[in-house]
C-alpha positions in Angstrom: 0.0 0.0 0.0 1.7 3.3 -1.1 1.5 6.1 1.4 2.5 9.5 -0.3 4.2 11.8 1.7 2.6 16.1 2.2 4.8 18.4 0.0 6.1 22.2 2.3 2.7 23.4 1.0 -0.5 22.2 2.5 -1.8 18.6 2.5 -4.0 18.5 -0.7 -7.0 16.1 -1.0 -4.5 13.1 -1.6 -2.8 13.6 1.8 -6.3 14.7 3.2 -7.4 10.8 2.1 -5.1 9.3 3.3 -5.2 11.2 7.0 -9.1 9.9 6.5 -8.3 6.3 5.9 -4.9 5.1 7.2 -4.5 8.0 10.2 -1.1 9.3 9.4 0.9 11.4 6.7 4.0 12.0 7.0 5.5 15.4 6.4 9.0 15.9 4.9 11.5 18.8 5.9 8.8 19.4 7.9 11.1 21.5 9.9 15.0 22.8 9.0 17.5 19.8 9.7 19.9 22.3 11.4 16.8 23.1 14.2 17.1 19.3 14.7 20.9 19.3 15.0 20.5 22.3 17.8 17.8 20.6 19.6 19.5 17.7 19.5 22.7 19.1 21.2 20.2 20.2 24.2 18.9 16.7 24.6 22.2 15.1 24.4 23.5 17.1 27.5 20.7 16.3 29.5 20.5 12.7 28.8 24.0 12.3 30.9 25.5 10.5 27.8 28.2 11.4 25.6 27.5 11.1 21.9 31.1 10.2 21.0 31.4 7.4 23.7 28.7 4.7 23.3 30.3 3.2 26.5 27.8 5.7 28.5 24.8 4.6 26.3 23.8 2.4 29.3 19.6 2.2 29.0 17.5 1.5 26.0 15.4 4.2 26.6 16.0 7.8 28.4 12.9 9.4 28.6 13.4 13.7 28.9 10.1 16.1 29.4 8.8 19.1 27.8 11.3 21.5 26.4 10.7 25.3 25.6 13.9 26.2 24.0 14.4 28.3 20.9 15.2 25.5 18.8 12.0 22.7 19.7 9.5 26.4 19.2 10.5 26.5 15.9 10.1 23.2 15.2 6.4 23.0 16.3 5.5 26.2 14.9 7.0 25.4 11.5 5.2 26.7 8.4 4.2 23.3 6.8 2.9 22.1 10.3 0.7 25.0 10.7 -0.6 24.8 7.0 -1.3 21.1 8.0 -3.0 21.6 11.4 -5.5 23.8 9.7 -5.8 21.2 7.2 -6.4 18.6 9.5 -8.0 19.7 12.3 -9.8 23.0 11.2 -8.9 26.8 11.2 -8.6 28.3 14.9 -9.4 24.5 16.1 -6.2 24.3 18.0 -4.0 25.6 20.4 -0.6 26.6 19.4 2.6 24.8 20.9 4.8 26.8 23.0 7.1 23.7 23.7 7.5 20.1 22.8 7.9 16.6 24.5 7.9 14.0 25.8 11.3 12.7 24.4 11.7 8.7 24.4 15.6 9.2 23.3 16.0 5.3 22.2 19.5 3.5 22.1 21.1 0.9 20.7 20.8 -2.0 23.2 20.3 -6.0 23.8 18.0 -4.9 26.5 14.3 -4.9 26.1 12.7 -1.4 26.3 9.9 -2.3 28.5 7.1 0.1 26.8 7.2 -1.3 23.5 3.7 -2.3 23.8 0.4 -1.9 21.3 -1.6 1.2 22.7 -3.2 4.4 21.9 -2.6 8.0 24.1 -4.7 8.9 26.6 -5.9 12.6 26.4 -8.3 13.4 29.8 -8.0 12.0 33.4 -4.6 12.2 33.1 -4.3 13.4 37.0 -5.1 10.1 37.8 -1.7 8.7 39.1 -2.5 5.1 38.1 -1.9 6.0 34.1 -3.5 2.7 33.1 -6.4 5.0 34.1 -6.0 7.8 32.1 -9.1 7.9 29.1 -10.0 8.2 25.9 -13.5 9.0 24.0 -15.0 9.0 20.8 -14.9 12.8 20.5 -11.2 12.4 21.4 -11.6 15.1 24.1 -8.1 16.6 25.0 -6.4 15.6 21.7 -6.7 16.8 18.0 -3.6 14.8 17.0 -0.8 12.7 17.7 2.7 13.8 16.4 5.8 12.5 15.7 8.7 14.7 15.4 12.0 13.0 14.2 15.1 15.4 15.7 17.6 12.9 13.8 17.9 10.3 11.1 15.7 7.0 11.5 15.6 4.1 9.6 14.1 0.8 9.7 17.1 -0.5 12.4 16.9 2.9 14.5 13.5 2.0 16.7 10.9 3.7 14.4 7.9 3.8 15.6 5.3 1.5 14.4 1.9 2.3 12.8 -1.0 -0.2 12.3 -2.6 1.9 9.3 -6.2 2.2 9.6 -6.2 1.4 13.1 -7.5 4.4 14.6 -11.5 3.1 12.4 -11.1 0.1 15.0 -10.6 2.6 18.2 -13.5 4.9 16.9 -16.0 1.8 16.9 -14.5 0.4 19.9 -15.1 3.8 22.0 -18.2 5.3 20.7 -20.7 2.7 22.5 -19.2 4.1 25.6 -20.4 8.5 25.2 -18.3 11.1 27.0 -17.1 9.0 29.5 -15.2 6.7 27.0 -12.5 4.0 28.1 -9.5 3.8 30.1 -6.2 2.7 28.7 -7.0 -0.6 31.0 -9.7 -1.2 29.0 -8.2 -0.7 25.7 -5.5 -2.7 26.7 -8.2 -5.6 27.3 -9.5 -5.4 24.1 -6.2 -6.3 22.4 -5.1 -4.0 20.2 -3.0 -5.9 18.1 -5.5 -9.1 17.8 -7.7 -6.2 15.9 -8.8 -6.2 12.2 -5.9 -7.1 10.4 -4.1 -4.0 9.6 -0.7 -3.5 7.5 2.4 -2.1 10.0 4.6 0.8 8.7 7.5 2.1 10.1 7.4 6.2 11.1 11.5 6.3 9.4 12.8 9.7 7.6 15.3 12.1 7.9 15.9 14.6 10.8 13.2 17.2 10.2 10.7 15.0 9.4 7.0 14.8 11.4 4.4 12.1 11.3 0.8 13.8 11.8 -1.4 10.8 13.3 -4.7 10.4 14.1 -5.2 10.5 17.7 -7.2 7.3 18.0 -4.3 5.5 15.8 -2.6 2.1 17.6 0.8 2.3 17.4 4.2 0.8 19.5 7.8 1.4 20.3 10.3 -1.2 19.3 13.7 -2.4 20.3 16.8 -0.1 18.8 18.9 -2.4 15.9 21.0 0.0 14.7 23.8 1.9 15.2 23.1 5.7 15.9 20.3 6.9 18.7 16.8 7.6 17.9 15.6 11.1 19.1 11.8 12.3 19.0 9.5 13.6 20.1 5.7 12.6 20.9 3.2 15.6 21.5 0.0 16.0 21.0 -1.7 18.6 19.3 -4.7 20.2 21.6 -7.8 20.6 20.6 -9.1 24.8 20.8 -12.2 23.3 22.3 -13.2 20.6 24.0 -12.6 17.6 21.6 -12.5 17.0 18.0 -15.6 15.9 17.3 -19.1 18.1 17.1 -22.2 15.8 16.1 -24.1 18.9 15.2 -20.9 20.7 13.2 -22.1 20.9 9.7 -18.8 20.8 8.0 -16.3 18.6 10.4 -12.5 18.8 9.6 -10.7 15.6 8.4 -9.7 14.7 12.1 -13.4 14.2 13.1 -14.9 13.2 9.5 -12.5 10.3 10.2 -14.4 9.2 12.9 -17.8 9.8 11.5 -16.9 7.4 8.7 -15.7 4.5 10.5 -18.8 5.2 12.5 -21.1 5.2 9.3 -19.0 1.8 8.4 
């Protein structure tokens, strides 16, 4: 299945399609590469590990929070990303991003990561300390979109993330018998995301600079790190300017929520 990836300009109706059916696009030079070479000097000194001495690369996984720096600002505020949130998610229908994170850095290592499991994001009851807790609803309430933000070279060996295409119809069915209140991550997790319809995997790979816009209801998993060089990204959502994405009485819904209404209508 060929996925085409958004020019610098605005997703046209092919990319708009393919948000609707398969939950993703990816975004090339979304961003400059030399923002991700800055950002990625920032993240290197505070994950305690040198870059030329893989000796100190002692953990799969070093996860860093939120960062507000010149260089991740730029990044999420990039042209081609604004073009496509308004593509996407609607015109004044989300909040712009004064920082980014998390940041899962991934390393090269016979360990297992430990989090490499199926799952969707949570977006509301997140002050639950039990994160197994946390929800998600039909309207996606507290998420317009899941983003992946590559801050160096990935390729198939380097821990891409991976995508179960189409995946995010199976979490709108799954959540809209169950209203507002929708599901907890527990429950989710019970209804085995990867035993699902069958869907086709792809690997979120690309250059430093590139961003993966994702529906937020799409499945999706860490894997081990193969390769050589670490991985760095980051994982933030895009929030909603209202309450969630979805208005049953909006007369012209944005791709985000039509995708919904259709696997709904399915």
């Amino acid at each position: 299945m060929p996925f085409s990836n958004a020019s610098t300009r605005a997703p046209g109706a092919a990319q708009v399609d393919q948000f609707i059916r398969h939950g993703f696009i990816r975004i090339d030079e979304a961003f400059p590469a030399h923002v991700a070479e800055q950002a990625r000097a920032i993240l290197w000194r505070d994950s305690g590990c040198d870059p030329g001495n893989p000796v100190t690369w002692t953990r799969p996984v070093i996860r860093l929070g939120g960062y507000s720096d010149a260089p991740f600002v730029e990044a999420a505020n990039a042209p081609p990303l604004l073009a496509a949130f308004d593509a996407l998610v609607g015109v004044k229908r989300w909040l712009p991003r004064g920082s980014l994170g998390t940041f899962p850095l991934r390393f090269p290592s016979n360990l297992p990561p430990g989090d490499d499991g199926w799952h969707v994001d949570a977006s509301f009851g997140t002050d639950t300390p039990d994160f197994m807790e946390w929800r998600v609803n039909f309207a996606s309430k507290g998420r317009a979109l899941l983003m992946l933000f590559l801050f160096s070279d990935v390729g198939p060996d380097d821990a891409p993330t991976r995508i179960r295409a189409g995946s995010h119809v199976d979490i709108a069915r799954l959540l809209a018998p169950h209203g507002a209140a929708g599901l907890s991550l527990r429950d989710l997790a019970a209804a085995s995301f990867a035993t699902q319809e069958p869907r086709e995997e792809v690997l979120a790979t690309g250059a430093a600079g590139t961003v993966y816009l994702c529906h937020p209801f799409l499945v999706h998993a860490a894997q081990p790190h193969r390769g050589r060089h670490p991985r760095f990204m980051a994982q933030p959502p895009l929030l909603p300017a209202g309450d969630g994405v979805l208005d049953m009485a909006d007369e012209n819904p944005p791709p985000v929520a039509r995708a919904i209404l259709q696997a709904l209508d399915g």
